[in-house]
N, C-alpha and C positions, 0 to 999 in steps of 0.2 A: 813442621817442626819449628820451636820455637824458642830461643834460650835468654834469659839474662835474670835481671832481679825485678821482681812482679810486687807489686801492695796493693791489698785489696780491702776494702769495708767491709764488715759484714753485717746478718740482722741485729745483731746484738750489739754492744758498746766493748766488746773483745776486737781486737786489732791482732793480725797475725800478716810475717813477711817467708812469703814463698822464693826460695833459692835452688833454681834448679833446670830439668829439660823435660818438656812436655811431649811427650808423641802420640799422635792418634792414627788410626787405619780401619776403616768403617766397612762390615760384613755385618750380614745378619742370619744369627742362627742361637743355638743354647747357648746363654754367658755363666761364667762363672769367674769369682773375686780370688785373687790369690796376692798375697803378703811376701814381696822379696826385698824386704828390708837389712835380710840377715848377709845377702848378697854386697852391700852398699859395705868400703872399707871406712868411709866414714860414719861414726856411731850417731851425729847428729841430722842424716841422711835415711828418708826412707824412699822405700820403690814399691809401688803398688799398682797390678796389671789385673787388666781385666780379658779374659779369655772366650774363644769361640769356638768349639770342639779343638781346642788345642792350638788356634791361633790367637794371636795377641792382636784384640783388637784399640784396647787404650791403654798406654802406659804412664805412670805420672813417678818421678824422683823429684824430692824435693827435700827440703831442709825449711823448718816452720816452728815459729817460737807465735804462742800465746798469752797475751797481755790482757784479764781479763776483770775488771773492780765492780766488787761486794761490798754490800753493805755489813757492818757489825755493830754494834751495841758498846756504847761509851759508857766507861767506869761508873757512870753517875744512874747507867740502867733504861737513861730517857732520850738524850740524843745517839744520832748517825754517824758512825767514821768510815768514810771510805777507805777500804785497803786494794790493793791489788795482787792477784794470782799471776806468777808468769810459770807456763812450762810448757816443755815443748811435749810435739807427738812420739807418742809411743812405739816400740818396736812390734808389739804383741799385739798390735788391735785390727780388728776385723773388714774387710774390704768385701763392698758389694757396689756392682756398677752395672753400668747398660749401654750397649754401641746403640747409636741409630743415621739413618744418611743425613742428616741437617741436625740431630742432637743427640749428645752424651751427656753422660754422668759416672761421678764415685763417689761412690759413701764409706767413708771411714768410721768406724766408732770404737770406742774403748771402757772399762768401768760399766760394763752391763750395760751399755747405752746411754751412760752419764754424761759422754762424748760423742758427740755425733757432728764428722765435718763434711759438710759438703760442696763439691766444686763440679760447676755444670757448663760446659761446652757447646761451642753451637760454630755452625761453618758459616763463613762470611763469604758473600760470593762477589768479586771483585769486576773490576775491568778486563776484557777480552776471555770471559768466564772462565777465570780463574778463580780456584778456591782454599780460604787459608779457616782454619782452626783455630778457636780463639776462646780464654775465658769468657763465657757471660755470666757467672755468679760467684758467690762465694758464699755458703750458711755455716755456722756454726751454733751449734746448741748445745748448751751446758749445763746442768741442775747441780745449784749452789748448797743442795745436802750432802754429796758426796763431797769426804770430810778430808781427800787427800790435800787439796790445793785452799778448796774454802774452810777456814777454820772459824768458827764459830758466826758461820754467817746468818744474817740475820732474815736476807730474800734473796733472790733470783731479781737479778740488776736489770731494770731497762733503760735501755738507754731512748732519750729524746724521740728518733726516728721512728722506735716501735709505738712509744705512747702518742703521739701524732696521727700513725697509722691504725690504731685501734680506735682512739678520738672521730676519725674520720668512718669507722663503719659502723661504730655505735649510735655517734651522733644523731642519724637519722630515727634508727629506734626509739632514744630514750625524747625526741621532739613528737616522734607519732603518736607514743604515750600519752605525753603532757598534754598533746591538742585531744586525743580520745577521754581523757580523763577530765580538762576543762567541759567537755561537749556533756560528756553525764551529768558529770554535778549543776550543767548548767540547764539538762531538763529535768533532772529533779527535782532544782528547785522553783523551776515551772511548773511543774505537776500537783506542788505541794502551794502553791499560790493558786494553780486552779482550784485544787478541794476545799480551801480554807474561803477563797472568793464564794464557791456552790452553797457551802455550809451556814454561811453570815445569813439573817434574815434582811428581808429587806423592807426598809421601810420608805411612804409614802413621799412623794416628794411633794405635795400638798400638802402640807399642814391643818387649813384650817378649819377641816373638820372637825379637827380637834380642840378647835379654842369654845365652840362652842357649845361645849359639851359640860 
């Protein structure tokens, strides 16, 4: 168990601060997500458990504001303003997780899946084998058409970290390319020097047959 106030990064350029008590208790059998938020006396507090034929195998309450900036389209029609979305999670949205002996997970979503948070657990195994419970991730995914929070946005914001990380697995593709692409054009146009070389007649390297003639 673990309590106090937690900050996490996530994949995107959304910032969100978790307030609250974590519990985990690891069985394995059929899971299923349940939503007891309505439970929590405070409104900005949710509780969302994940179960094992009826027992509680992860429980997570928290209190979570997101901080989330879109692009939209300045009066002039041609540049960027950055705005920002802040709202917290919802009381109504949907929980699905999974216990396992070294990792867990909960998936929250909301908005038909326009929201989708997720936070993934993993057991740290310490000195004199003991073992503690501990965030190891945080995702959040958000599609900036849904027109609650993003008003007139323009795309789906990345931030630094992701175009970095996509840089980094395209990169080799689009260089495999380039050198496959250099390499054709570069026998082609050897191909096309040899038939032009075959096709030329050739003439004598002697000449002077022909002066007296």
């Amino acid at each position: 168990m673990a309590m106090g106030r937690l900050g996490f990064s996530t994949t995107k350029s959304a910032r969100l601060l978790l307030l609250g008590v974590l519990a985990l208790s690891v069985v394995l059998a059929e899971q299923e997500g349940e939503n007891l938020s309505g439970l929590s006396n405070n409104p900005d507090k949710a509780i969302f458990a994940v179960r094992e034929n009826g027992t509680t195998c992860l429980m997570v309450e928290f209190a979570v504001k997101f901080l989330v900036p879109y692009d939209v389209r300045a009066l002039n029609g041609i540049d960027l303003i950055t705005e920002q979305a802040a709202f917290t999670l919802p009381r109504g949205a949907e929980i699905e997780g999974k216990c396992g002996n070294t990792e867990s997970e909960i998936q929250i979503s909301w908005k038909n899946n326009a929201y989708t948070l997720r936070i993934y657990f993993s057991k740290d195994f310490r000195d004199k084998g003991t073992a503690v419970w501990k965030i190891s991730k945080v995702q959040f995914v958000y599609d900036t058409s849904e027109k609650s929070h993003f008003i007139n946005a323009n795309n789906a914001y990345k931030c630094i970290t992701d175009q970095r990380e996509r840089l980094e697995e395209t990169l080799p593709l689009i260089l495999g390319f380039i050198l496959a692409l250099i390499i054709v054009i570069t026998l082609t146009v050897y191909h096309f020097h040899l038939k032009l070389t075959a096709t030329q007649p050739q003439l004598p390297r002697d000449r002077s047959m022909y002066k007296n003639m």
